[in-house]
N, C-alpha and C positions, 0 to 999 in steps of 0.2 A: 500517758496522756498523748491525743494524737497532735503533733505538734505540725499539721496541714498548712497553718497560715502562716508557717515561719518558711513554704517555699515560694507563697504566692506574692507576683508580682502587685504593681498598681490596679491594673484591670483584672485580676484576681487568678491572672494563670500563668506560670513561670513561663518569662521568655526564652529560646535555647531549644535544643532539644533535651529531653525529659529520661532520665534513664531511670536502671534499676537501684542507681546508690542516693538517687532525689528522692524515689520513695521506701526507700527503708528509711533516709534519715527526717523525710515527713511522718512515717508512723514510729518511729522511734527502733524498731528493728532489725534484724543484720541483713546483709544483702543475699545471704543463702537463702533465707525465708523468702525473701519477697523472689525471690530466682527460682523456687519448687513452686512456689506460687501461682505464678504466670506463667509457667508451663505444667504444669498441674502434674508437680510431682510429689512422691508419696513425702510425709513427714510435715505437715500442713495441718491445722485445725482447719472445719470449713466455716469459723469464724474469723479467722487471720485472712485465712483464701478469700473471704469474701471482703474484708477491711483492703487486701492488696488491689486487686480487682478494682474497688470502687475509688481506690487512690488514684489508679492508675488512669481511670476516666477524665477523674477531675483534672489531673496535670496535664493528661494529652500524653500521653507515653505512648508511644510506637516502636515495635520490635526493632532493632538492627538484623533484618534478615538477612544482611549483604554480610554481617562479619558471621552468622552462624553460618552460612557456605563457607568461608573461607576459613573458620576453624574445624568444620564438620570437614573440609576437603571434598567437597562434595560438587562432583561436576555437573554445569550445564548440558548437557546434550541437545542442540536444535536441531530436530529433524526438516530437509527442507527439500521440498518436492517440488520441482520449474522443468518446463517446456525445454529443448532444446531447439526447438526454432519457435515464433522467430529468433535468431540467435543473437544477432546486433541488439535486441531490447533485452532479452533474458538474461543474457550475460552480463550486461550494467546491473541488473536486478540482484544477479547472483554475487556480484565485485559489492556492491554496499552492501551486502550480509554480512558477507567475509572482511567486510573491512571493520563494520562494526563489533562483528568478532571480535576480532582482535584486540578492540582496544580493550573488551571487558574479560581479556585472557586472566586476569587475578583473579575474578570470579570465576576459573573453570569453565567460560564459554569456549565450546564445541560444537564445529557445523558436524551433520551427516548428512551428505549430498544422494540425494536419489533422483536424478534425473528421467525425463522419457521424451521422446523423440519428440513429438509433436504437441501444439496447445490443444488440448481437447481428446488428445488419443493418452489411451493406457494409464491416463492420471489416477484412476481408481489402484489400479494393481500398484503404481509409487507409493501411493501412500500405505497399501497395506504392508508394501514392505520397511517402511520405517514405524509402522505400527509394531510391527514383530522385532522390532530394537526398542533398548534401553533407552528411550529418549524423554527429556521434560516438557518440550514445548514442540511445535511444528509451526512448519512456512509454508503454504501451496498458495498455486493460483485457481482456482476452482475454472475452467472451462464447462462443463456441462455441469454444474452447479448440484443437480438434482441426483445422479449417476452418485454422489460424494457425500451427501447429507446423511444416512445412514453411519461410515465410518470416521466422519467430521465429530459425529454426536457422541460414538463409542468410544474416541478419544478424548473428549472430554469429559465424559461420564467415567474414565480412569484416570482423570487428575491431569490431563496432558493437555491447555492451552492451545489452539487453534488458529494462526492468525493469518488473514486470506490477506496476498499483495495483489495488486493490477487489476483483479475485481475480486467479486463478493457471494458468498454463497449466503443469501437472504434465507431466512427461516430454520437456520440452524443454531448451536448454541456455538459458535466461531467466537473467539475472546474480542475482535476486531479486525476493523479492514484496513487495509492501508495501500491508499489509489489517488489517482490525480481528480478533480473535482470534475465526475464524466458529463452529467449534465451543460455544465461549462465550457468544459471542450466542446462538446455541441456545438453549445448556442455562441461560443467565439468563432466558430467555423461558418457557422449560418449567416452571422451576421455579417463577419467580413468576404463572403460569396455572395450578398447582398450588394454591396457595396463594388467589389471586383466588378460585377457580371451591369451594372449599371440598373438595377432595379428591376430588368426581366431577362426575362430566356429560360431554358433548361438544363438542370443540372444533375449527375448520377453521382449515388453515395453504392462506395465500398466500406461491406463492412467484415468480419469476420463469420460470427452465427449469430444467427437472432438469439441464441438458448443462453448468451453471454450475457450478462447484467453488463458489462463494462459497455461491448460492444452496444446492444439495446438504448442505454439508456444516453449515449454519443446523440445515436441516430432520434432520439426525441428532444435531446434540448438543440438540434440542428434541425427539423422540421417546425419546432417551435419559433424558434430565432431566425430561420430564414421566412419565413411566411411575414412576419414583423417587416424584416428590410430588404424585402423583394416581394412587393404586394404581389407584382406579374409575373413573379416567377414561378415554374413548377419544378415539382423531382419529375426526373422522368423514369426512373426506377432504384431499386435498393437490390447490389449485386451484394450475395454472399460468397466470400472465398473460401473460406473457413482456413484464412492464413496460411494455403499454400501457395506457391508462389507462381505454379505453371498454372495451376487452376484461376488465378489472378490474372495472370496473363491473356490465357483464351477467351476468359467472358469477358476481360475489357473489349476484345478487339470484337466481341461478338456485339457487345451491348453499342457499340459506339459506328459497327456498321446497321443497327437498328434505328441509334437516332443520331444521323449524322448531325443536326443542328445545336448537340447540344454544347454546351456555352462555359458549362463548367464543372469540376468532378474534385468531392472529397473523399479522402480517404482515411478511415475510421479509425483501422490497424497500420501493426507497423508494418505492414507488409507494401511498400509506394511504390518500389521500383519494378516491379513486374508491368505496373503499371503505365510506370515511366517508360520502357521498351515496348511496349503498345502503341505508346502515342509518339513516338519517336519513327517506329518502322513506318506506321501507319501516317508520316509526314505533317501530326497533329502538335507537336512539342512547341509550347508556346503561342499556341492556337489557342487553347481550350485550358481556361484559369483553374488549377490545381492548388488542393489544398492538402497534405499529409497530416501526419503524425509518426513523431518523436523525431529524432535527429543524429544520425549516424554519419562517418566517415564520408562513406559515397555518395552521400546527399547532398554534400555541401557543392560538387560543383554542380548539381541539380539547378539548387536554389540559385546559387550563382548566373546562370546561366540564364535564368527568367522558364524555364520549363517547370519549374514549382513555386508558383509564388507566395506561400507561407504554407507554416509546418505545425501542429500545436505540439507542445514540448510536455512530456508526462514526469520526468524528473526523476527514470527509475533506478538510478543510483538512490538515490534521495530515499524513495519508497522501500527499500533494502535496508539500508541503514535504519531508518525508523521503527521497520516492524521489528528488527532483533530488540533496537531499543524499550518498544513498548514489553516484549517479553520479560527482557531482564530487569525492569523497572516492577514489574508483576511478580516474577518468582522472587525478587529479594527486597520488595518493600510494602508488595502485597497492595502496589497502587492498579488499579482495575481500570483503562486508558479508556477513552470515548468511544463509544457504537463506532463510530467510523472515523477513521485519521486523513481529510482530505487535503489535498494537496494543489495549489494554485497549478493551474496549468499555464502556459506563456506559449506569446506567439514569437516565433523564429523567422524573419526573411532576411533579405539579402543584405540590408542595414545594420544587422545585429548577431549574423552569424558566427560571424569572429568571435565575438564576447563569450558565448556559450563555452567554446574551446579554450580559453584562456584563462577563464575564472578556476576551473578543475584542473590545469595540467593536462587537459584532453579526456578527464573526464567526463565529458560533456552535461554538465551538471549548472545550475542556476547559480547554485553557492545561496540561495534563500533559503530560512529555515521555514518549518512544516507548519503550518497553520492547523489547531486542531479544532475540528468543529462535531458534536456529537447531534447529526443533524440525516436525515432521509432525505433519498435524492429525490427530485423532484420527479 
């Protein structure tokens, strides 16, 4: 007799988690059967198999995939492919992987680092060389997004999870992204260079490459939100650097001996200080209302100093630790995290700089946890 109602609760479904000795002792049989069962091993009627199975629904059973690793012995491998410049961002990115590692070292979590020089350069060949390793999961930041969709798809079509940090390579089968909310960065940049600049004048946006979702979509919720709260105000151009840093440096000085009037300048990447020695040589520091992004060591006497007056903070410690997370939560419990894992961006000036460094130990981390939203950017 099947003896089901002697597991269910009041609302009719055992509270707890639900295992394999709940439903043997709901259908009356040993835990070996209902164990060849749900793994569909031989010695099974596909009458039983099918009584197991339909048990199994009723109660809400869910595998413990965290303890089949850890009695299979069976290690994580995360292959993870990042930029070596810029380096002050990528390296927070690369320190929460590795931190997050670590804590899930019982589960056999293992980094494989394959780095490549630059954001945008040689990201293809990285990743194909952690495709030709033994690895479960991957981490990249997709820079030319398109260039990578092809071996993005081929990893996952061999069971290997895909999770893009800092942007996002849209129209691939990628497991999820894990980024700071870029629209938002935007339109927090826009709005408060609205506000700086007194409602008009001209302002120039650095950004990385248009070819960036990350970059791209900065530079539209910032022409959005500045048009808002700066009716008079215009862009008076959008410089690409493509995050090198000399290159950053000559077209500021070139762009700003074009429109000497202008009033006020953000900066998309983490690439600020090239910029900052632009407008420093060129006797502009403190002239002309700067806006960055993220927050490194040598910025702070930046900010201090009134030569950048706020920074949007991306939180890529934060973004590091998450994406391992969302993996290991995926290979050992089989939960499938949201289209995209955004993350509040925060403003940084001179009022609040400290706090950033204090909360992490230097860090430089918010210490807020990840808001998850499965949502398209704007």
């Amino acid at each position: 007799m099947d003896r089901m109602a002697l597991k269910e609760g009041r609302n009719g479904v055992q509270a707890g988690p639900v295992g394999v000795q709940d439903i043997a002792e709901a259908l009356g049989i040993s835990c070996g059967t209902v164990d060849r069962a749900l793994h569909d091993r031989a010695g099974v009627s596909p009458a039983t198999k099918r009584r197991v199975l339909a048990a199994a629904r009723r109660l809400g059973y869910r595998p413990n995939l965290a303890a089949r690793y850890l009695s299979s012995r069976k290690h994580i491998m995360i292959g993870v492919s990042l930029p070596l410049e810029v380096a002050d961002f990528f390296d927070d990115v690369r320190e929460g992987i590795v931190e997050a590692a670590s804590a899930f070292e019982p589960l056999g979590v293992k980094i494989l680092y394959r780095p490549y020089k630059r954001f945008g350069e040689h990201e293809v060949e990285a990743l194909r060389d952690i495709l030709a390793e033994k690895v479960s999961a991957i981490v990249v930041a997709p820079g030319y997004h398109e260039r990578m969709r092809a071996d993005i798809d081929k990893a996952v079509r061999r069971g290997i999870p895909v999770v893009c940090v800092v942007t996002d390579a849209p129209g691939t089968e990628r497991l999820t992204s894990v980024s700071v909310d870029r629209f938002a960065h935007g339109a927090l940049a826009g709005e408060l260079m609205g506000h700086l600049i007194g409602g008009e004048g001209g302002v120039i946006i650095f950004i990385g490459m248009h070819a960036v979702v990350d970059h791209e979509q900065k530079l539209r919720g910032f022409e959005s939100s500045f048009k808002q709260f700066c009716p008079r105000g215009r862009i008076l151009g959008v410089v690409e650097n493509h995050d090198a840093a000399e290159e950053a440096y000559g077209k500021c000085r070139r762009v700003l001996a074009q429109y000497p009037s202008a009033r006020g300048i953000y900066i998309a990447t983490a690439n600020s200080m090239p910029v900052i020695r632009a407008l420093d040589e060129m006797g502009l520091s403190g002239k002309i209302k700067v806006i960055g992004t993220d927050l490194f060591p040598s910025m702070v006497p930046v900010i201090e100093a009134g030569k950048m007056v706020a920074t949007i903070y991306q939180r890529p410690r934060e973004q590091g630790v998450t994406a391992v997370r969302a993996i290991v939560r995926f290979l050992t419990e089989g939960v499938r995290p949201p289209a995209q894992i955004l993350l509040d961006p925060a403003i940084v000036m001179r009022s609040n700089v400290g706090l950033f460094f204090r909360n992490e130990a230097g860090a430089l981390d918010s210490g807020t946890s990840a808001p998850q939203a499965e949502t398209v950017p704007r």
